[in-house]
C-alpha positions as CSV (number, residue, x, y, z in Angstrom):
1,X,166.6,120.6,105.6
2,X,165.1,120.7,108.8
3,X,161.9,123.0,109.4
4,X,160.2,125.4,107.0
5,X,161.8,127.7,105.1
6,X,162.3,131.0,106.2
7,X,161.4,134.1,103.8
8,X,161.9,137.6,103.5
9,X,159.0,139.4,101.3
10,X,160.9,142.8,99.7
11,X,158.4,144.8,98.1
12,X,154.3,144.4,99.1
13,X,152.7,145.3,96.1
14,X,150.5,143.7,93.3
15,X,152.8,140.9,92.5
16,X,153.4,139.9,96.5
17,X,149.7,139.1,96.8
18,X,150.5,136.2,95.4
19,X,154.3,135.2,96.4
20,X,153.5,135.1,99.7
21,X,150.1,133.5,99.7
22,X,151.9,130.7,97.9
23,X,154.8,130.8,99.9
24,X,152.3,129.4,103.1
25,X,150.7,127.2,100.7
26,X,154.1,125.8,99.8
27,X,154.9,124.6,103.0
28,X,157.0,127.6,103.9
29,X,156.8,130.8,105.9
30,X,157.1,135.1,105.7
31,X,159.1,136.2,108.7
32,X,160.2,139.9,107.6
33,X,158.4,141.9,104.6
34,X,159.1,145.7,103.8
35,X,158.1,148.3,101.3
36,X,158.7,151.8,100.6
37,X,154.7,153.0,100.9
38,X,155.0,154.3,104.4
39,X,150.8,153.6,104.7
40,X,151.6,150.0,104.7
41,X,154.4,150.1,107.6
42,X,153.1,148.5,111.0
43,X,150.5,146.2,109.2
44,X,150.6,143.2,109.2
45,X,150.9,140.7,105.6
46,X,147.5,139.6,105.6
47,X,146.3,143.2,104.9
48,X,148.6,142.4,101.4
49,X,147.8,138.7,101.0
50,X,144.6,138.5,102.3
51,X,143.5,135.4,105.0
52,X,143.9,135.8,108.7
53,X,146.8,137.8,110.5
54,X,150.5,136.2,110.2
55,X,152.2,138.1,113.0
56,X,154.7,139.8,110.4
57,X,154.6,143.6,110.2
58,X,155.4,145.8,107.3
59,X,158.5,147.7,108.0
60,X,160.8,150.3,105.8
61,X,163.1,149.4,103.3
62,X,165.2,151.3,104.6
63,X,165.3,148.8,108.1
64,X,165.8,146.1,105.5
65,X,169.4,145.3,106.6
66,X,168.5,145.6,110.1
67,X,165.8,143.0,110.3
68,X,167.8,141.2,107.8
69,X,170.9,140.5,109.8
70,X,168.6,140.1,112.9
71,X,166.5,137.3,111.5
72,X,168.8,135.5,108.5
73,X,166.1,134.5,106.8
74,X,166.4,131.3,104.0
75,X,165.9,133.4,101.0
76,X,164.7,136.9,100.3
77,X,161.6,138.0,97.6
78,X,162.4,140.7,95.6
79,X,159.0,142.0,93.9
80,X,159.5,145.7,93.1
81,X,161.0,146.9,90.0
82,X,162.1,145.9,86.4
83,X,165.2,147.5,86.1
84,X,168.5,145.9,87.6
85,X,169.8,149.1,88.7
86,X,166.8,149.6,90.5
87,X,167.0,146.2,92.7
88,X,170.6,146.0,93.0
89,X,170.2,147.6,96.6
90,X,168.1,144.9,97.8
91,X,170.3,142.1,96.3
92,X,173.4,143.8,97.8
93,X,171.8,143.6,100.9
94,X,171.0,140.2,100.7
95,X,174.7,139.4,99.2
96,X,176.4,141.0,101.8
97,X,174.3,139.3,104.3
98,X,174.9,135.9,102.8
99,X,170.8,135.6,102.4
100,X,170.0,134.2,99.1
101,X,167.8,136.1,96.8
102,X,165.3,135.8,94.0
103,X,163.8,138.5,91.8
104,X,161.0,139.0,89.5
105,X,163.2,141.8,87.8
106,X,162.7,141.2,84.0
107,X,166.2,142.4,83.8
108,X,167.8,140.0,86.9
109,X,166.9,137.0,84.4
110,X,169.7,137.4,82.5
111,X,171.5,141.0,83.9
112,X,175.0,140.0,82.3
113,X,174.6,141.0,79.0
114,X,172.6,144.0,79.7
115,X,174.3,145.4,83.0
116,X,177.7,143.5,83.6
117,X,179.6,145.8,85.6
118,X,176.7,145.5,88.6
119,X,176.4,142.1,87.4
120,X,179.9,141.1,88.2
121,X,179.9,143.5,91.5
122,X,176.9,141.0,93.2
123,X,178.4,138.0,92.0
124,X,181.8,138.9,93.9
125,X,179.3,139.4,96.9
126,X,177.5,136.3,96.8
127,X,180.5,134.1,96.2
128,X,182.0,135.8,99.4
129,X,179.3,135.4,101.4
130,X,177.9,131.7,100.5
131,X,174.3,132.8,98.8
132,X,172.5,132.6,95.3
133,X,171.2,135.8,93.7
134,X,168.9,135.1,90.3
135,X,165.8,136.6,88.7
136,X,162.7,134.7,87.5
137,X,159.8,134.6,86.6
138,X,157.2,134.1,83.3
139,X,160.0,134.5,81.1
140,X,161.7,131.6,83.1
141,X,159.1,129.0,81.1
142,X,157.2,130.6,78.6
143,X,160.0,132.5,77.1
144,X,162.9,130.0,78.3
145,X,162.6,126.7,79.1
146,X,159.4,125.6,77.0
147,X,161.4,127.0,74.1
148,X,164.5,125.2,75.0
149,X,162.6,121.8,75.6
150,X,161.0,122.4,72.4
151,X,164.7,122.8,70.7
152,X,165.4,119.5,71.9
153,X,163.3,117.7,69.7
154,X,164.1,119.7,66.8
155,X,166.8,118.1,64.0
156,X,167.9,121.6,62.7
157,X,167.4,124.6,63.9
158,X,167.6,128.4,61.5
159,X,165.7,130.9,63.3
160,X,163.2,131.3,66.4
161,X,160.7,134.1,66.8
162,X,158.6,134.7,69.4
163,X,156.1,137.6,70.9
164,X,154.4,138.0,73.8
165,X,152.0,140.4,74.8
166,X,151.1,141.4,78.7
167,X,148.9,144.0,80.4
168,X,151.2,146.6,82.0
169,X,148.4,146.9,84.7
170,X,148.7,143.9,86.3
171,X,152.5,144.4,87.2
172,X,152.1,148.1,88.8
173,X,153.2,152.0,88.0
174,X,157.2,151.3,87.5
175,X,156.5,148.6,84.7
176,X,153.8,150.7,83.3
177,X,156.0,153.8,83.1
178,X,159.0,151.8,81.8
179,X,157.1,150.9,78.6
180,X,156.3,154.8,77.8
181,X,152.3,154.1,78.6
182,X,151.3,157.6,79.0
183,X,153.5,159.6,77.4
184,X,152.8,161.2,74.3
185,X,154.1,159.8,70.7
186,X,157.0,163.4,71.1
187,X,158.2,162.0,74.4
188,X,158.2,158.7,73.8
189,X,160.4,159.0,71.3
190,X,162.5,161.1,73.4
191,X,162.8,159.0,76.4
192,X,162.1,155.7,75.4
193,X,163.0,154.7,71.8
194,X,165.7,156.9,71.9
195,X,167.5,154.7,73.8
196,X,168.3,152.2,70.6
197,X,168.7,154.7,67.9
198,X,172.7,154.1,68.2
199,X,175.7,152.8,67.0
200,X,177.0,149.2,68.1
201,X,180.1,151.0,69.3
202,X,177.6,153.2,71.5
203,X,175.3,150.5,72.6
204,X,177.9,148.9,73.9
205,X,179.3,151.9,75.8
206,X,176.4,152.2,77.7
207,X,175.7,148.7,78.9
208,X,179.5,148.7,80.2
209,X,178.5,151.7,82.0
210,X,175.5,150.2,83.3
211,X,173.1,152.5,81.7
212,X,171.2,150.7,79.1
213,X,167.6,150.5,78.9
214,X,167.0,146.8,77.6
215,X,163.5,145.2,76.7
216,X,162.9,142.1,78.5
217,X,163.3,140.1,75.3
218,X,167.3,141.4,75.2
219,X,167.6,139.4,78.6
220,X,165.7,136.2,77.4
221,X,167.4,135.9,73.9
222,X,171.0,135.9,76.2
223,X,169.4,133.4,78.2
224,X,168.4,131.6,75.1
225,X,171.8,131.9,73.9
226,X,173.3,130.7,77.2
227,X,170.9,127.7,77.6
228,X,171.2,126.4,74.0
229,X,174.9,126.9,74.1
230,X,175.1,129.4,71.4
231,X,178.1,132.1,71.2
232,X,176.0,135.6,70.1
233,X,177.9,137.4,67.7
234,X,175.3,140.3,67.3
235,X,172.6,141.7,69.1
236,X,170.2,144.6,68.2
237,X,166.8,146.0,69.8
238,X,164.1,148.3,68.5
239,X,161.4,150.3,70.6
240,X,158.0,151.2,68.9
241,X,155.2,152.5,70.9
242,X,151.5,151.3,70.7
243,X,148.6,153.3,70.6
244,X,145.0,153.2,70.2
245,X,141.8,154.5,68.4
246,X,140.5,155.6,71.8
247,X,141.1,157.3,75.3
248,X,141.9,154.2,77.8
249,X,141.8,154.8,81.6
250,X,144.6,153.5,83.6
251,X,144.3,152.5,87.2
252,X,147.7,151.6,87.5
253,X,149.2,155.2,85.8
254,X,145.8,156.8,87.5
255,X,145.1,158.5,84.6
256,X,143.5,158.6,80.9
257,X,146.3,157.7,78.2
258,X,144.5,159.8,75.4
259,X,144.0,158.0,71.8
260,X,147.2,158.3,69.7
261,X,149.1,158.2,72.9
262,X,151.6,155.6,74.1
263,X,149.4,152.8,75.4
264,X,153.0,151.1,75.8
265,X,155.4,149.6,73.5
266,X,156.7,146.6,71.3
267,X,159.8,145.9,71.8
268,X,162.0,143.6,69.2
269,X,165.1,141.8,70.1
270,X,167.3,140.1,67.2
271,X,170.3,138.2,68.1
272,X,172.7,136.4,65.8
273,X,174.6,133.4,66.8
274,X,178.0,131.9,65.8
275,X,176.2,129.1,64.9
276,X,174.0,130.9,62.4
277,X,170.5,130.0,64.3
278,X,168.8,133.7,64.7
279,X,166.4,134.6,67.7
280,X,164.0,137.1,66.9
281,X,161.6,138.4,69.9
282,X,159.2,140.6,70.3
283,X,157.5,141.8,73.8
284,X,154.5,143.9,73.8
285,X,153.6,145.3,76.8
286,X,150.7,148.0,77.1
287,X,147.6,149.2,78.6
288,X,145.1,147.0,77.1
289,X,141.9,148.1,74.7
290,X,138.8,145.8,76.0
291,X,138.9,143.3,73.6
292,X,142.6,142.6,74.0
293,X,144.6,139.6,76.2
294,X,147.9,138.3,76.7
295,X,149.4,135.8,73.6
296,X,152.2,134.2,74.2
297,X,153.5,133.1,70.3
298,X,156.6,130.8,70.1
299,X,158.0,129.6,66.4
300,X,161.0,127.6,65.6
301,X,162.4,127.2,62.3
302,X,163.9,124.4,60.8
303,X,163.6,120.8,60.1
304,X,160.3,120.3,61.3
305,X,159.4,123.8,61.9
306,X,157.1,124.2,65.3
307,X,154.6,126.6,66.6
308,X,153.1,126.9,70.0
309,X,150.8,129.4,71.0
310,X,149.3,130.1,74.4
311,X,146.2,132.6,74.8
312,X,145.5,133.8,77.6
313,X,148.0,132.9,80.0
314,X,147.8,134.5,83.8
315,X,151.1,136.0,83.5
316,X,151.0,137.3,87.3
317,X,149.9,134.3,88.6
318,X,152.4,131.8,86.8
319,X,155.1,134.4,87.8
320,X,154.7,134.2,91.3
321,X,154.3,130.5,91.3
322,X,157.1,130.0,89.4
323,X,159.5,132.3,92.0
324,X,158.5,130.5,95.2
325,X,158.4,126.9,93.1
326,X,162.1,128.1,92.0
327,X,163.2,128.4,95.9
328,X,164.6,125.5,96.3
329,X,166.6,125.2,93.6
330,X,168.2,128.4,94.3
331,X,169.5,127.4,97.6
332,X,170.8,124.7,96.1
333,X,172.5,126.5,93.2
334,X,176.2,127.4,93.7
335,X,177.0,130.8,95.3
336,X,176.9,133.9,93.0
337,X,175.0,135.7,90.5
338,X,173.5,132.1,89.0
339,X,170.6,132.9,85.9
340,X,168.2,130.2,86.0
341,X,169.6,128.3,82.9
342,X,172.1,127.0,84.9
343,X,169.6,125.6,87.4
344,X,167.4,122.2,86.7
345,X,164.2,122.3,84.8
346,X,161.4,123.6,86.8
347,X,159.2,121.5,88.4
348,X,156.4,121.2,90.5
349,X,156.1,121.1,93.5
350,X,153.9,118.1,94.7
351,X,155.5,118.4,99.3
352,X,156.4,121.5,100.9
353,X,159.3,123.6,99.4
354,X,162.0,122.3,101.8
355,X,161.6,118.7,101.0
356,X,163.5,119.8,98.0
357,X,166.6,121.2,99.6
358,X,169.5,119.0,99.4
């Protein structure tokens, strides 16, 4: 590829702080960036990102296909919310527009078995148009690919469990409210856990109609599935809210979650297989107590069984980095809706993103 490549920013909040700053660092550049606060429109990035001025101003979402079709850009960043419903306007966009597209959408990591019907609607899009639409992300390693690697060197395989805990502050208000934090235990229950208390026949009804709420850990065990080669047979998920012993203030809700209030939830994903291997995952996502952190807790059964554990991890950090380090490898992907199971291991980066383009 000749020349740096060229990237749209959609969505300037917490989490594009750091996609774009990497994206300079990487060797690449922001030429068009837009958001939905209309205090940010008319500045420029480096009031997001921090550093000196870039020359590339904040516009609308809403002039998002405008300045899309204007400039082309490589690839678009999509950084805004966790639901795929709620990001399958920008990805049409960028479908339509034959722009490739990457998303930290928990849900865009593995959208097919969770929301096929938009699913099947983008890829159509994309595989008119020429580009690659996928989601990424933390999951993409520390719930996908480390677990995958470690499967490899495994002889037999019966059951994986995992959990993984995460601030909901650090990813902004639409994660935070996704996970109940805030609500009381009465209308949690309403609008959040009763989501799962249904029939298989039911569940299944409403993820062909494209409303189903999944946790993240419903995407990653598909993706698990997908990536191991393993034909799910059956796949449940349970909500439970979180509380604690005391009021905790929220900067990101901009209030105080009472004690005995949601704080957030655990979510718990079980999926059996064809091949009689089971994956078990958990997801807790809250507002966190002082002395709490993120876990990330990864166990698979079998002959040996393993166990990795990783305290601590910056979640934010190492999911930006691992969007703009997956770049290049979605422009290199075939056209479509492609998950990131079908794309190569991750790897770093060590030269500027488009010395990676083939």
């Amino acid at each position: 590829m000749n020349g740096k490549i060229r990237v749209a920013q959609y969505g300037c909040g917490k989490m594009s702080v750091y996609t774009m700053r990497y994206v300079y660092e990487k060797g690449a550049e922001i030429v068009a960036a837009f958001d939905i606060d209309e205090n940010k429109f008319g500045k420029d990035i480096s009031t997001i990102m921090g550093g000196e001025e870039k020359g590339v101003k904040i516009t609308s979402n809403k002039e998002a296909e405008k300045v899309l079709s204007e400039l082309k850009p490589d690839i678009c960043i999509i950084t805004t919310m966790s639901l795929f419903s709620d990001v399958y306007d920008a990805f049409e966009v960028c479908a339509r527009l034959g722009i490739n597209a990457i998303s930290t959408c928990e849900e865009a990591f593995f959208p097919m078995n969770s929301n096929p019907t938009l699913t099947k609607k983008l890829d159509t899009l994309a595989r008119e148009s020429g580009c690659t639409l996928t989601g990424a992300g933390y999951q993409d390693i520390y719930w996908g690919n480390l677990i995958a690697t470690l499967a490899g060197s495994t002889h037999k395989i019966t059951k994986i469990q995992g959990s993984s805990s995460y601030n909901v502050e650090d990813y902004g208000i639409a994660l935070a409210r996704a996970h109940g934090a805030g609500l009381s235990l009465e209308q949690f229950d309403k609008e959040v856990a009763s989501v799962d208390k249904v029939t298989d026949e039911e569940r299944k009804e409403t993820i062909e109609k494209g409303e189903y709420l999944p946790s993240y850990m419903w995407n990653v065990n598909g993706w698990l599935a997908a990536r191991l080669g393993l034909t799910v047979t059956h796949q449940t998920q349970k909500t439970v809210p979180q509380t604690y012993k005391e009021d905790l203030y929220s900067s990101t809700l901009g209030m105080t979650v009472k004690a005995g209030d949601a704080t957030g939830m655990s979510a718990v994903v079980t999926t059996e297989t064809k091949e009689g291997i089971v994956i078990e995952s958990e997801c807790i996502g809250k507002v966190y107590a002082p002395d709490e952190f993120d876990k990330n807790e990864w166990t698979i059964y079998g002959e040996p069984d393993t166990t990795v554990v990783i305290n601590k991890p910056s979640t934010v950090e190492l999911t930006c980095a691992t969007v703009v380090n997956r770049i290049p490898d979605v422009i290199n992907a075939r056209p479509g809706f492609v998950p990131t199971e079908e794309m190569p291991v991750l790897e770093y980066r060590t030269e500027s993103l488009d010395k990676y383009i083939k």
